[in-house]
C-alpha positions, 0 to 999 in steps of 0.5 A: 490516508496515503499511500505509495503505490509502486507496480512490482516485480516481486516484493517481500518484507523480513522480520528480525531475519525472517522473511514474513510475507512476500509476492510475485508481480503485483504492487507493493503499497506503503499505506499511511494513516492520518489522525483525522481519517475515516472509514470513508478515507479507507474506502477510497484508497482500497478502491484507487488500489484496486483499480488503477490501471497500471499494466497494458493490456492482454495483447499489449497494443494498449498502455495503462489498460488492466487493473490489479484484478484484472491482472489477478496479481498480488498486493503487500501491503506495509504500514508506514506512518512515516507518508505524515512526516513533516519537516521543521528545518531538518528534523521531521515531526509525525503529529498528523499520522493516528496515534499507534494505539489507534492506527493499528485497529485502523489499519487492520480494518483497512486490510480485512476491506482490501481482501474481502473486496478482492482476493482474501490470498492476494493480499499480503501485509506486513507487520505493524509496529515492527522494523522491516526490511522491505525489499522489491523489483521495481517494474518499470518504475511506476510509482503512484501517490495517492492522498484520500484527502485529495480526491 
């Protein structure tokens, strides 16, 4: 499983026009889900989210100190098989991303983990399958790549 962490202003995602989910400060997380993954590979990159320490701390004398939680901020989270791409010269090939009609259970799963090990109205998502424009305030930047097969 991957996913793009980016530390965030603000973030939305829109719908055929329809603004469909959005949060304040937080992150905004591109999770992809590959062929092989678990419910283990889930779990990691549920627990790195969560946990990594990307804000200074509540006085501001201490960098990379304070947690999502910690910070009680939102998390949107957008489905993105696209983190499997792979290039053949200059066209790209998703073979090692899970099949749609097996990712979407896999994903789904992944967020009902992430709000029952934080806050069920922290996390926002949005919709799978669907072409969406997804908009953020990037804050800083800071931008994470996590790779549950690389831990």
């Amino acid at each position: 499983m991957k996913a793009i962490i980016q530390r965030v202003k603000s973030a939305s995602v829109t719908v055929e026009g329809e603004i469909i989910s959005e949060i304040k400060q937080g992150l905004m997380c591109l999770v992809g889900v590959g062929r092989d993954d678990t419910k283990e590979d889930a779990e990691y990159i549920t627990r790195k989210i969560l946990n990594l320490r990307l804000w200074k701390n509540e006085d501001g004398t201490k960098n990379w100190d304070r947690s999502v939680q910690q910070m009680d901020y939102e998390i949107l989270f957008v489905s993105q098989f696209t983190l499997y791409a792979q290039l053949k010269g200059n066209k790209q090939s998703y073979h090692l991303a899970m099949a749609p009609e097996l990712s979407k259970q896999f994903y789904l799963d992944f967020l009902e983990s992430a709000k029952k090990s934080y806050k069920f109205e922290k996390i926002k998502d949005g919709r799978f399958g669907a072409m969406m424009d997804v908009q953020l305030i990037n804050d800083g930047p800071v931008t994470i790549q996590l790779d549950s097969r690389e831990k």
